[in-house]
LUMROBA-20044 format. One record per residue (C-alpha): residue in one letter; x, y, z. Coordinates in steps of 0.001 Angstrom, whole numbers. Layout:
! LUMROBA-20044
a, X, Y, Z
...
! end
This chain:
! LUMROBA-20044
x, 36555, -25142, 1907
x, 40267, -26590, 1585
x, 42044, -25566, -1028
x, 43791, -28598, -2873
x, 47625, -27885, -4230
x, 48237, -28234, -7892
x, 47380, -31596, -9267
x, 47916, -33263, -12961
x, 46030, -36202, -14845
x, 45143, -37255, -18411
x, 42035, -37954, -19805
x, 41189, -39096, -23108
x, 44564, -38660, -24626
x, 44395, -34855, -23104
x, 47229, -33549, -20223
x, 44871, -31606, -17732
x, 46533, -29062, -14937
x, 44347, -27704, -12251
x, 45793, -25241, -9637
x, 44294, -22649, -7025
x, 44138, -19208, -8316
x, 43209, -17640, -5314
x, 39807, -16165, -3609
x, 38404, -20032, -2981
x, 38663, -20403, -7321
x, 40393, -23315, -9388
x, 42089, -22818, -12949
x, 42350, -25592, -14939
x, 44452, -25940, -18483
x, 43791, -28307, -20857
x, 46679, -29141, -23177
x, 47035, -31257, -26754
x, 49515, -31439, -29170
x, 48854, -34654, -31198
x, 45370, -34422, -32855
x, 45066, -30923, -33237
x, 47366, -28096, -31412
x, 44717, -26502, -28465
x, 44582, -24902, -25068
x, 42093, -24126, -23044
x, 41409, -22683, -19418
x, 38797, -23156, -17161
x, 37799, -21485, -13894
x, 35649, -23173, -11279
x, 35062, -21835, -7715
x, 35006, -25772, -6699
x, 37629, -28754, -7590
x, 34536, -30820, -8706
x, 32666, -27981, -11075
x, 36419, -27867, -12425
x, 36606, -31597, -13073
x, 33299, -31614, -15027
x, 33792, -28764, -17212
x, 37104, -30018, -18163
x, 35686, -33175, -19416
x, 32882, -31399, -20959
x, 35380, -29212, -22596
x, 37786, -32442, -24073
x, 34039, -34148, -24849
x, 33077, -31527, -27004
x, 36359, -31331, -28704
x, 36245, -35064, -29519
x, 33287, -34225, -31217
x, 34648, -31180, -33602
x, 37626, -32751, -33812
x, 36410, -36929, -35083
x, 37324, -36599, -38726
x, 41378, -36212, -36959
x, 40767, -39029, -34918
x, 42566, -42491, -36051
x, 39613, -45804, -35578
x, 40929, -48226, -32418
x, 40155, -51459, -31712
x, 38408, -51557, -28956
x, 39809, -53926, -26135
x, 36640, -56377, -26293
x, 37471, -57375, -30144
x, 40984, -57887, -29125
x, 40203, -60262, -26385
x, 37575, -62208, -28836
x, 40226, -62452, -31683
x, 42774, -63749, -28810
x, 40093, -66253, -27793
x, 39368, -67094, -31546
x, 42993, -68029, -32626
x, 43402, -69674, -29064
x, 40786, -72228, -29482
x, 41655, -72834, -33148
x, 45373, -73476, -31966
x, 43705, -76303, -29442
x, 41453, -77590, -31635
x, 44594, -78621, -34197
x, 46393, -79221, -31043
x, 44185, -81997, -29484
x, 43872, -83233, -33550
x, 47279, -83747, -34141
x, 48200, -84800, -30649
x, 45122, -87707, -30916
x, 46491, -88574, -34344
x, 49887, -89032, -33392
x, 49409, -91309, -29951
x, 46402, -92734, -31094
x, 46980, -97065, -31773
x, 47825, -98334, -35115
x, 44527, -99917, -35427
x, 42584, -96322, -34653
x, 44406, -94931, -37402
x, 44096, -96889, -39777
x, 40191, -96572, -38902
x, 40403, -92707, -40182
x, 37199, -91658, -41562
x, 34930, -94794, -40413
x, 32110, -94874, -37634
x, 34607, -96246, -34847
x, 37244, -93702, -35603
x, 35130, -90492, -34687
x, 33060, -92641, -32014
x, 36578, -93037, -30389
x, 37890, -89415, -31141
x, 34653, -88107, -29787
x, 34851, -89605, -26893
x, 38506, -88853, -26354
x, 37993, -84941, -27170
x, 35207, -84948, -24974
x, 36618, -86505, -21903
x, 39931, -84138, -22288
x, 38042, -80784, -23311
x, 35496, -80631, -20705
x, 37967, -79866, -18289
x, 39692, -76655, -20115
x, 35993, -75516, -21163
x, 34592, -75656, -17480
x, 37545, -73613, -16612
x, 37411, -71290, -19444
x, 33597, -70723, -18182
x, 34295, -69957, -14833
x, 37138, -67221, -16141
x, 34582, -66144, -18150
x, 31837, -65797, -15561
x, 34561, -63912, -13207
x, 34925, -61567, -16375
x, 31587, -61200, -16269
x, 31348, -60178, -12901
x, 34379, -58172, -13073
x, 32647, -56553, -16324
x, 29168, -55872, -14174
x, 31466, -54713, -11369
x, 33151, -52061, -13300
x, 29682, -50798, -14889
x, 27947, -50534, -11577
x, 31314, -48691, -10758
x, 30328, -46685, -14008
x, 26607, -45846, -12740
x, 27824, -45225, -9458
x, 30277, -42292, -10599
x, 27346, -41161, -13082
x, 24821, -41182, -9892
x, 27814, -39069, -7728
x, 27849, -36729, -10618
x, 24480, -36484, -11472
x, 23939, -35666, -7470
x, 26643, -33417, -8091
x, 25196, -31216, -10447
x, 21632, -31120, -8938
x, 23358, -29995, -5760
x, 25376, -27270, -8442
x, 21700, -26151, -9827
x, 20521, -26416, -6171
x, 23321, -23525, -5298
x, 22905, -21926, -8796
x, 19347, -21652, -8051
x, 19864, -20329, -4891
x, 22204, -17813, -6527
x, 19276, -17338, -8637
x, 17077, -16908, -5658
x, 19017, -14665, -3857
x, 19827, -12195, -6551
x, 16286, -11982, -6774
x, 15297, -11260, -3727
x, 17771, -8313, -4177
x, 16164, -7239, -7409
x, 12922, -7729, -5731
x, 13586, -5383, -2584
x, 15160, -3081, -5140
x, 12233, -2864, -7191
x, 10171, -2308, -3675
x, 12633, 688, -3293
x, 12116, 2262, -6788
x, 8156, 1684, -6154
x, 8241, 2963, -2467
x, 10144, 5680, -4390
x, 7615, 6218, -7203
x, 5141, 6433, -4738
x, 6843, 8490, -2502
x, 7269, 11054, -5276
x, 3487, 10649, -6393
x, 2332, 11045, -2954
x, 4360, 14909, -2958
x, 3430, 15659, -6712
x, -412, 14646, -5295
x, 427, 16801, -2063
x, 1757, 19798, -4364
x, -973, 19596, -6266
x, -3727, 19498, -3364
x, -1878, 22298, -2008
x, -2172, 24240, -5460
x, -5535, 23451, -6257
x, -6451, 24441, -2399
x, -4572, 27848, -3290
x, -6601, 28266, -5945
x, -9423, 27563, -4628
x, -8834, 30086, -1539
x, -8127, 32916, -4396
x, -11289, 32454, -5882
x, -13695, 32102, -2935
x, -11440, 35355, -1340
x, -11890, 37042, -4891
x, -15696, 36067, -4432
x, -16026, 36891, -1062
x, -14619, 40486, -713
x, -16684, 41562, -4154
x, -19804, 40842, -1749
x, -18033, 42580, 1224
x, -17865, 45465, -433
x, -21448, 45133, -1485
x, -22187, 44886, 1630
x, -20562, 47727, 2712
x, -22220, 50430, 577
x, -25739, 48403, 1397
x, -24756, 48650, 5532
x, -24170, 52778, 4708
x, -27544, 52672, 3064
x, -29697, 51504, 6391
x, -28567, 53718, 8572
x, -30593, 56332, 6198
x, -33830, 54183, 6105
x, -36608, 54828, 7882
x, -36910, 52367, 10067
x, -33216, 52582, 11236
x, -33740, 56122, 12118
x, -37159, 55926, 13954
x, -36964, 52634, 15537
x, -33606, 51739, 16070
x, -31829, 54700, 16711
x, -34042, 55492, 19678
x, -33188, 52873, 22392
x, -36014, 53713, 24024
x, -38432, 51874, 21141
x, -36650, 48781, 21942
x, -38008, 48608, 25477
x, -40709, 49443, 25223
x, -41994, 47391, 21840
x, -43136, 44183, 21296
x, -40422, 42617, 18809
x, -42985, 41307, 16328
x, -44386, 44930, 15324
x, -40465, 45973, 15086
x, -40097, 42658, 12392
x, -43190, 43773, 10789
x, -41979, 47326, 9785
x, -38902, 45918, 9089
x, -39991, 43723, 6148
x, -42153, 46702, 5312
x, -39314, 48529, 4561
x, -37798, 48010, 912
x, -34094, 49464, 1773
x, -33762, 47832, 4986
x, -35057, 44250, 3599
x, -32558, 44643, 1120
x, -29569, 45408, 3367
x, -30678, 41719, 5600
x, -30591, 40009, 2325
x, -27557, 40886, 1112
x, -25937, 39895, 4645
x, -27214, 36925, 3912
x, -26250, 36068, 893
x, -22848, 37267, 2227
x, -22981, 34958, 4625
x, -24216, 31517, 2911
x, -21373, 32060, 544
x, -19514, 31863, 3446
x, -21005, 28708, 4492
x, -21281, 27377, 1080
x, -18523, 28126, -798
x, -15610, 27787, 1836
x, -12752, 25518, 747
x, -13259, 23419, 3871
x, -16685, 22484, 2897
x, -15821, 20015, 110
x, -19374, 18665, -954
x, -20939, 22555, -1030
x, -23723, 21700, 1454
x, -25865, 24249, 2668
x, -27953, 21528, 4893
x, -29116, 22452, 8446
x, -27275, 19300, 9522
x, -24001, 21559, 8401
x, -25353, 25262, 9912
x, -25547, 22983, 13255
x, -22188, 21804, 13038
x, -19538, 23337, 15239
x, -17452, 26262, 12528
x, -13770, 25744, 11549
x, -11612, 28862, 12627
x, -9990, 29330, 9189
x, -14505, 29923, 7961
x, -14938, 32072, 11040
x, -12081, 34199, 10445
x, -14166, 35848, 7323
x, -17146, 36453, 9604
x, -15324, 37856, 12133
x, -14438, 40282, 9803
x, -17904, 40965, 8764
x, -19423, 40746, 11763
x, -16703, 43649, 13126
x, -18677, 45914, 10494
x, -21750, 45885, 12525
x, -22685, 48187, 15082
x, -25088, 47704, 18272
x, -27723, 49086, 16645
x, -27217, 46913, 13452
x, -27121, 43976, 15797
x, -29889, 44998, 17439
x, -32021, 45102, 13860
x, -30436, 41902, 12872
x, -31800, 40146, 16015
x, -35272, 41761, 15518
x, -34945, 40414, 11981
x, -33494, 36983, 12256
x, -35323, 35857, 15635
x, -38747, 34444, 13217
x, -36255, 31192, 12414
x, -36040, 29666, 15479
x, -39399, 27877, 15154
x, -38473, 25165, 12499
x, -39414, 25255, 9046
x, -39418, 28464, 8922
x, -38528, 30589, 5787
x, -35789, 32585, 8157
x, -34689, 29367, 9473
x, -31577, 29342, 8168
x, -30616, 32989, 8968
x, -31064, 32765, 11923
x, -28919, 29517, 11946
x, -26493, 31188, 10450
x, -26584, 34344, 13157
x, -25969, 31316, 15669
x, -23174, 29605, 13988
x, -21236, 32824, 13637
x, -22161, 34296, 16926
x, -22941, 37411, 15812
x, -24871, 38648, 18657
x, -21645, 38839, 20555
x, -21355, 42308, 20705
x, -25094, 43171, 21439
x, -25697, 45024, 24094
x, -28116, 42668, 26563
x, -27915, 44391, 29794
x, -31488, 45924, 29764
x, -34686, 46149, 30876
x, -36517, 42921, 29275
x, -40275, 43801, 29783
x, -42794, 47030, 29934
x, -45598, 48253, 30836
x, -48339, 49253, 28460
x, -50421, 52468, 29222
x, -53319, 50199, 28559
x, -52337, 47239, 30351
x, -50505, 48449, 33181
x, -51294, 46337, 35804
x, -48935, 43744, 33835
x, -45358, 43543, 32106
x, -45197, 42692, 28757
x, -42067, 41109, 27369
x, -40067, 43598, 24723
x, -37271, 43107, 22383
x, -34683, 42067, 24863
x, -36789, 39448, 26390
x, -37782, 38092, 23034
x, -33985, 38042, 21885
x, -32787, 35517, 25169
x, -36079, 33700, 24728
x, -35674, 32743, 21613
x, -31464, 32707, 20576
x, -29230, 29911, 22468
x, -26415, 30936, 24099
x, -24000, 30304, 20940
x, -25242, 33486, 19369
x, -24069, 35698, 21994
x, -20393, 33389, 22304
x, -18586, 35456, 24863
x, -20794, 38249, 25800
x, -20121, 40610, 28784
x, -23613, 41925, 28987
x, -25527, 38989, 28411
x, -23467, 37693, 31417
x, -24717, 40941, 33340
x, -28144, 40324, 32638
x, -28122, 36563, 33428
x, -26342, 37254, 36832
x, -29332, 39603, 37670
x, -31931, 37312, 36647
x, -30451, 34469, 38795
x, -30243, 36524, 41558
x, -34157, 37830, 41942
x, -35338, 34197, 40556
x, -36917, 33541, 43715
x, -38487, 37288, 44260
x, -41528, 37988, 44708
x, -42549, 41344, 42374
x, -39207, 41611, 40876
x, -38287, 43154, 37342
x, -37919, 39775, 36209
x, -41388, 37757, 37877
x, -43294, 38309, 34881
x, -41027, 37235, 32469
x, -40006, 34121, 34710
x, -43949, 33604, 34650
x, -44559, 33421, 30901
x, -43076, 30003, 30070
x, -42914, 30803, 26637
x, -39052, 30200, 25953
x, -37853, 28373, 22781
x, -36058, 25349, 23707
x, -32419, 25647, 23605
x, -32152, 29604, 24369
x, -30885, 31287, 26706
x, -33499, 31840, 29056
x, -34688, 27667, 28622
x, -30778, 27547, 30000
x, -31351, 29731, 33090
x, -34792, 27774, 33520
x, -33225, 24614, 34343
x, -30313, 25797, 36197
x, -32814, 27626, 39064
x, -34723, 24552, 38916
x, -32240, 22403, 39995
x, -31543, 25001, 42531
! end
């Protein structure tokens, strides 16, 4: 925008000096020294918000200020008492002059009929003249009058466009400071929830912390339980007589060996307490959220931070507790069984990993032998799936034999490939379909 140089006018009686005072701004001084000593400034960033709030400034001091203000005559009384004494001044004019030049015999008719017949006529015929003129500069006064006020409106309608377009830029002013009040009050919420979202991470974090120390403190109270139970079975019968000698295993039927097993009180109590061990596990890890002990869950593949504490139970368990824990467990893999979720458990933790599986998986009875009869070893890969075994060398030893005399005729393995008696899902159901692809 141009700046305009310093400029002076008076309005109302007031001297007004407006000047540039730099950075696009106008000052503006108003100065009186007649009604009542004042001065005042005023400081516009345009020439025409300048203009307006000087006269809104003089305006309002007219209106403290009246009671100092001398009464005028306004300039349309003037003009009427002009006009007033005028016509008077013609009226005695045209009287006298009539009297004067009028005949002898009109005047001495003063005051009859024919005297104001005749000076009727006479004003009549010599005053319609002047009034037709006076009319016509009285209709161009009139015009000129209208003139001026539509002159009037117009400036009102310039300033009253004026100022809308002022509270059109005020208001975008308006707008745009909020907008920046808005996007900083996005920033201090963004912020808020910034900070809430770390105080809520914190305090996950803490809560999962405490959670951990409690299931750990939990958890190794019924390791060591399990422990002194685990030193226990090795003294039990059973342990001792069936277990201990490999050579039961082979030559047993795995449902007697379950049978003295629950028979015996110490070793029954060692498998429960493993198992208890091991649905708190399950159960109670901080990963499992909703505390479901479902066979939908025991199915589910196991996290590695829950598998790290079996890991460390299952390294406390020997072959030959493995091999008892297999005998004990294998009942669950028909459905609805009361072991059903042992032995769900024994698969989701692979804890047959470290059994040894590379052995002899049938027998022959003294009574019946003319034909093998499966043993424990049979029964184990007949009824787990692979997951319980994981990684196993030995089951991999035994499979790769199996595969290898599927086809022969009186092999080790013919009467066990016979007996179609496989749970499906295990192991041997696996090897089934692979040789029958074959």
């Amino acid at each position: 925008m141009r700046m305009v140089q310093e400029c002076k006018f008076i309005y109302k009686g007031f001297e007004v000096e407006v000047q540039p005072s730099g950075e696009e701004r106008y000052l503006a001084r108003v100065l009186n020294d007649t009604i009542k000593p004042c001065e005042h400034e005023v400081n516009r960033s345009t020439e025409d918000e300048v203009l307006m709030a000087v006269k809104d400034v003089i305006d309002q001091y007219y209106l403290e200020c009246k009671k100092y203000i001398p009464l005028e005559v306004s300039v349309t009384s003037r003009v009427y008492w002009f006009l007033g004494v005028v016509g008077l001044i013609w009226v005695a004019f045209i009287g006298l002059y009539y009297y004067f030049n009028a005949p002898i015999d009109v005047k001495s008719a003063v005051g009859t009929s024919s005297f104001l017949v005749s000076y009727s006529t006479f004003f009549n015929n010599f005053s319609a003249p002047i009034v037709a003129l006076v009319s016509f500069f009285a209709l161009l006064w009139t015009i000129f009058q209208q003139q001026k006020t539509h002159n009037v409106s117009l400036e009102e309608l310039r300033l009253t466009r004026l100022e809308v377009e002022m509270t059109r830029s005020e208001m975008a002013r308006a707008t745009e400071a909020h907008k920046g009040q808005e996007k900083a009050l996005k920033e201090q919420v963004q912020q808020a929830r910034t900070a809430a979202d770390a105080q809520a991470k914190v305090a996950d974090a803490q809560l999962k912390s405490a959670a951990i120390q409690q299931f750990e403190s939990t958890f190794y109270s019924l390791f060591e339980i399990h422990n002194n139970k685990l030193d226990s079975l090795r003294e039990t019968k059973f342990f001792r007589s069936r277990i201990v000698n490999k050579d039961d295993a082979e030559v047993c039927n795995i449902q007697v060996l379950h049978n003295e097993l629950l028979s015996d009180t110490e070793a029954s109590s060692y498998f429960r307490t493993l198992y208890q061990l091991l649905k708190f596990i399950a159960k109670n890890h901080p990963s499992n959220d909703s505390r479901d002990f479902s066979v939908e869950l025991l199915s589910q593949t196991v996290s590695s931070e829950e598998k790290a504490y079996t890991s460390l139970v299952r390294s406390t368990l020997t072959n030959d507790v493995l091999l008892a824990l297999a005998i004990n467990c294998y009942v669950g893999s028909t459905e609805n069984h009361n072991f059903r979720n042992y032995f769900l458990l024994t698969e989701r933790y692979s804890l047959l990993e470290h059994l040894d599986m590379d052995k002899r998986i049938s027998y022959y009875s003294a009574k019946r032998h003319h034909m093998a009869l499966p043993n424990i070893y049979e029964a184990i890969i007949k009824n787990y799936s692979p997951i319980a075994f994981d990684k196993s060398e030995s089951l991999a030893r035994l499979l790769s034999k199996i595969n290898q005399q599927w086809n022969e005729v009186g092999s080790v393995y013919s009467s066990a490939i016979q007996r179609s008696d496989e749970v499906k899902g295990s192991v041997f159901c696996e090897i089934r379909k692979v040789n029958s692809l074959n």
